[in-house]
N, C-alpha and C positions, 0 to 999 in steps of 0.2 A: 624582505621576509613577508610571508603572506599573511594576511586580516582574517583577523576571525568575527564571525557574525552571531552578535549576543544575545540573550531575551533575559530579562531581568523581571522576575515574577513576586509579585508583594510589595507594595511601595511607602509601606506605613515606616516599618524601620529601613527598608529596603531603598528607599527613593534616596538615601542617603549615597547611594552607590552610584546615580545615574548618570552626575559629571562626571566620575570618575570614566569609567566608562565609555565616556563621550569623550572624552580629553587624552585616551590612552592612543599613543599612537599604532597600537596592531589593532585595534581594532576597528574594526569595517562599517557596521549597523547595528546599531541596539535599538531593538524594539522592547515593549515596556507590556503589562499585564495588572490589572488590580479588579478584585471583585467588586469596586467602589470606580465607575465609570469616571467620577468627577476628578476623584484622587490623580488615575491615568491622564484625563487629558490637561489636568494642573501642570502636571510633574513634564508632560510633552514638550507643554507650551514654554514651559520654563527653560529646558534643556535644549530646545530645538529638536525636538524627539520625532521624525514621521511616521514609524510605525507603532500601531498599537495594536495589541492583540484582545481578542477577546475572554479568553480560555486558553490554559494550560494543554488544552489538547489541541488546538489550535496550532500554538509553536512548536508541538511534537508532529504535526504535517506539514511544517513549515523545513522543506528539504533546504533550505538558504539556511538554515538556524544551527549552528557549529555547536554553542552552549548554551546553555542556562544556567540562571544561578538564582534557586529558590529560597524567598525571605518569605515565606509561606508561614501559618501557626503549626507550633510544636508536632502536634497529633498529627500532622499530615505528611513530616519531612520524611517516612520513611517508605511511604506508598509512590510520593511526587518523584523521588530519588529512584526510585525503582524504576519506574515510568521512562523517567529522562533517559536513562542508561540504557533500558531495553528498547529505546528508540533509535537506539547507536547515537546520543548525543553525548557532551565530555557535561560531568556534573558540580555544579559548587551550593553546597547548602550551608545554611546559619546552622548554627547550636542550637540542643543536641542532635546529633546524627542521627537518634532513634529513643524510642525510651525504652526498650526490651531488647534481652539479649536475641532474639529471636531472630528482630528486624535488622539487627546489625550485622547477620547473620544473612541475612535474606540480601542486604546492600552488599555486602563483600562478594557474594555470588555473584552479583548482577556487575560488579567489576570487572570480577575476573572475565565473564561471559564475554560481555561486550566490547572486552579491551578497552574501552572509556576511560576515560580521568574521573576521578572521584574526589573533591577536596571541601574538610570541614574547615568554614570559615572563620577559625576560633580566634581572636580578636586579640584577647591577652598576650598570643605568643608571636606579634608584629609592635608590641607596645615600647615605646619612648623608654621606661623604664625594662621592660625584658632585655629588648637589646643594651639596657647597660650593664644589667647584673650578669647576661650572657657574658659580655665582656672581661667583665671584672674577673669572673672565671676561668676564662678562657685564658689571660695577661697571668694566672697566678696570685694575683692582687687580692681575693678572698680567700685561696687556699684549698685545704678540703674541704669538700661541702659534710657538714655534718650535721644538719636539720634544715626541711625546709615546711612551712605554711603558708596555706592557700586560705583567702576569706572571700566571701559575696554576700554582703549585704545588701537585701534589697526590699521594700514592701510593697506587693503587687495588688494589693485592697484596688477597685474600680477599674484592673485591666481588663483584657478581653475574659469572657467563660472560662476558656481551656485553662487559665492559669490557676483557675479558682480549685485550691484544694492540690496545688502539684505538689507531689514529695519533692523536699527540695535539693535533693544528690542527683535527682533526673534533672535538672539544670544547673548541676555541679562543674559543668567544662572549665567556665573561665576560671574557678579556686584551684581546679586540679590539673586543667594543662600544662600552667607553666610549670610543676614541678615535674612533670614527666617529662618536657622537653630536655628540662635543664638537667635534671639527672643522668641524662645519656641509659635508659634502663624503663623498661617496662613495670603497671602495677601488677603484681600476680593476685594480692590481698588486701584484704578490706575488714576492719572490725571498725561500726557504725553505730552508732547511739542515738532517737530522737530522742526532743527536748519541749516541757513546755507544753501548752497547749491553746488549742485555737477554737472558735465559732464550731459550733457539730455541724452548719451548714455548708462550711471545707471540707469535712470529713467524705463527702458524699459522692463526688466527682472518680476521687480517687484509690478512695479506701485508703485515705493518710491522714492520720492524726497529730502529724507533728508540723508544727512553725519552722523548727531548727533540726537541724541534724548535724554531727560533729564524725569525723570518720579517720582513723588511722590506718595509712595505708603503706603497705610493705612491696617495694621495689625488687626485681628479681635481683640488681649487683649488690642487695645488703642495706639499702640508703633507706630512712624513713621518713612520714610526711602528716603533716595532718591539717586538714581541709574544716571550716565551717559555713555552713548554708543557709541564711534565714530568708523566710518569702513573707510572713505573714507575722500581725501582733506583736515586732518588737521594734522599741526605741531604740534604732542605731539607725547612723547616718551613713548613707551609702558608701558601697567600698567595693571596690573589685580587687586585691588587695594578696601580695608577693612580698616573701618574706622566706629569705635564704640565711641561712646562719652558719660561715664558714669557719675557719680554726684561724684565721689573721684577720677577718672583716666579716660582717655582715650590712646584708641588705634589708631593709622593711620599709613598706611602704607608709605614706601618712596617715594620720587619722584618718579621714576625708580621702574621695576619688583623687582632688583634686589638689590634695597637699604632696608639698615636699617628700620624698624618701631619705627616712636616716641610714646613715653609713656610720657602721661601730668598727672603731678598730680596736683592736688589743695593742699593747704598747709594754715594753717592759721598762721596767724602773729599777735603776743603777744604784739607789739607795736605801732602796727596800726588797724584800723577796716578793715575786713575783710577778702579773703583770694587771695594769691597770687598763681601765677603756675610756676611749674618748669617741665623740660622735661629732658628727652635722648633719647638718638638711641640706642638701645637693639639690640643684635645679640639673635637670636632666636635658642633656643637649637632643640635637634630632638626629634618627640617625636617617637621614632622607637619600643619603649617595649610591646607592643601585636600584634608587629610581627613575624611569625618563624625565627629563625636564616639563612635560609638558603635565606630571602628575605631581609633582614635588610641592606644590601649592597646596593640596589636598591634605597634605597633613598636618598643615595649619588653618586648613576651614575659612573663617570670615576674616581671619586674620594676616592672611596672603597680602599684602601691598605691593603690587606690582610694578612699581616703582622704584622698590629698595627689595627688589625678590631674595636675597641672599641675607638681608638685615632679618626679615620676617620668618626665613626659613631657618633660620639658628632663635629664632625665639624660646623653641622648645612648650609651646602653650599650642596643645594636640587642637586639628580637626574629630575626624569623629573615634571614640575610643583611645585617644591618647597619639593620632596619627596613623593609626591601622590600618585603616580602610584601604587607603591607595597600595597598601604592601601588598594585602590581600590579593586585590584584583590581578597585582599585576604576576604576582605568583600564581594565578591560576593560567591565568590566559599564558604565561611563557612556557610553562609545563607541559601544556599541548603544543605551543610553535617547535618547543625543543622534543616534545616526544617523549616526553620522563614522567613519570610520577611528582606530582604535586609534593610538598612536605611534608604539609596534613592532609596525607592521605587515609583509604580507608584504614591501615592498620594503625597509622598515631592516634587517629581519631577515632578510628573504635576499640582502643584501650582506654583512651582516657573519658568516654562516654560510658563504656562497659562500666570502669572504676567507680561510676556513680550508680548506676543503677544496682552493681551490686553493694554500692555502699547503702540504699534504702534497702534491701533485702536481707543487708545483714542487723540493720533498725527495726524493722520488723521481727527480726531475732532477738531481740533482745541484747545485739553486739556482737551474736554469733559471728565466730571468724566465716569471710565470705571468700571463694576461690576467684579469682576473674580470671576468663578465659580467653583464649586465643582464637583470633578470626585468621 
């Protein structure tokens, strides 16, 4: 099967990808890009990396260059992505795909156009835990889905600029992907509430006054959801956080990124009317098996022992994002070998990026019901 030749742009969250990448067997050359020359030739030296670029525009005349995959800052993903594709290359961007309907609009074009692969690299919907509540679904074992919640706690106080003052529904993907995934059904609606208040020196960037935003949203097959976002000024501890609630079992995740998911079942009892619930904390196995051998390490990070590879790889305790990463990659790059559309492609991923941004527009309303549209 033929190699494809990489450029991998941003290396701050991005350099997380550079093994990977190196380690994958289809592919041929990864060359490497960061506006911090030192960061680049770090990440090089480290990976065994020879090429380096110097500019984005650089691997767009780089005619050896198959793809890219941009971990660039927010405000840029929707120009960079544009760029890539109208270069005739295949495209993979982080989260979000854009912050306006506009530009999400402007990237679906530049798909269609160029016949390019377009794939958003949403993180959540490759996670240790998704793949098992997929499951659980899938086997019957939850039943019918009949609620599900999305959370992302996070406080971005001392990140870069651009974050400072984001509404926080425009980086709503990871609360709101998996329910779209898992739903099998598109958001068409949004009723959105911010919450709370922050520093008037956040206000300024973005014209957004809220910390938190909270947003109910309505699925075209009937299923409902609701998503919460905080960025700014609140005491909660991180969470990226999945929480299915079926008619025989539910799924939710733990306090914490990093805690156990409870599993609630319903149970009837033979001595009283009705039915009663019982729970546990599940350790989540990996689900690492259509990955190549040579990436399967990746999704346990530092904790690969290459000695007892198959001991280490049932650990279930994620490299980066819960073990994502390596699914990512290797979903983007086989999409192009095989010639198909990626999964998160532009339409997954610009519903469920759409779904936030009209989830802050209907905040700004006051909760007004908001339409999400179709790309």
């Amino acid at each position: 099967m033929k190699k494809l030749n990489i450029a991998l742009v941003g290396l701050g969250f991005g350099g997380c990808f550079a093994g990977i990448y190196k380690d994958h067997p289809n592919v041929g050359t990864i060359g490497i890009c960061d506006t911090n020359a030192e960061v680049a030739k770090n990440c090089a030296k480290h990976h065994g990396i020879d090429k380096i670029y110097d500019s984005l525009d650089d691997i767009l005349n780089d005619k050896d260059v198959d793809a890219v995959h941009l971990v660039t800052p927010i405000p840029m993903h929707a120009d960079h992505t544009v760029k890539v594709l109208e270069a005739g290359k295949h495209c993979a961007c982080t989260v979000p795909m854009a912050t306006s309907l506009e530009d999400i609009q402007r990237i679906t074009d530049a798909v269609r156009k160029s016949g390019k692969n377009y794939m958003m690299m949403e993180t959540t919907l490759y996670t240790y835990q998704f793949f098992y509540v997929k499951k659980m679904i899938e086997s019957g074992e939850l039943g019918r889905i009949q609620f599900m919640r999305g959370s992302h706690y996070q406080d971005m106080s001392n990140w870069p600029y651009y974050w400072m003052g984001l509404p926080p529904m425009w980086y709503g993907t990871h609360a709101i992907g998996p329910m779209v995934a898992l739903s099998g059904s598109r958001i068409k609606r949004v009723n959105c509430f911010g919450s709370g208040t922050m520093d008037e020196k956040l206000h300024e960037q973005y014209g957004n006054p809220f910390p938190i935003e909270t947003a109910i949203f309505e699925f075209e097959n009937g299923l409902k959801g609701e998503a919460t976002r905080s960025l700014f000024e609140t005491a909660r501890m991180y969470q990226e956080g999945l929480h299915v609630y079926g008619s025989k079992k539910s799924f939710e995740w733990g306090f914490t990124d990093g805690s156990l998911p409870y599993i609630t079942e319903l149970r009837e009892q033979q001595d009283r009317r009705g039915f009663d619930t019982f729970f546990e904390e599940v350790k989540m196995p990996n689900f690492h098996q259509t990955l190549p051998e040579e990436i399967k390490k990746h999704t346990v990070g530092g904790r690969f022992d290459p000695l007892n590879p198959q001991e280490s790889l049932m650990e279930g305790a994620g490299g980066g994002h819960h073990g994502s990463h390596p699914h990512l990659v290797h979903e983007f790059i086989m999409s192009i070998l095989e010639e198909r559309k990626p999964w998160i492609d532009e339409v997954l991923g610009g519903n469920i990026t759409a779904a936030g941004v009209c989830a802050h527009i209907s905040a700004m309303n006051n909760g007004e019901a908001t339409i999400v549209p179709e790309f």
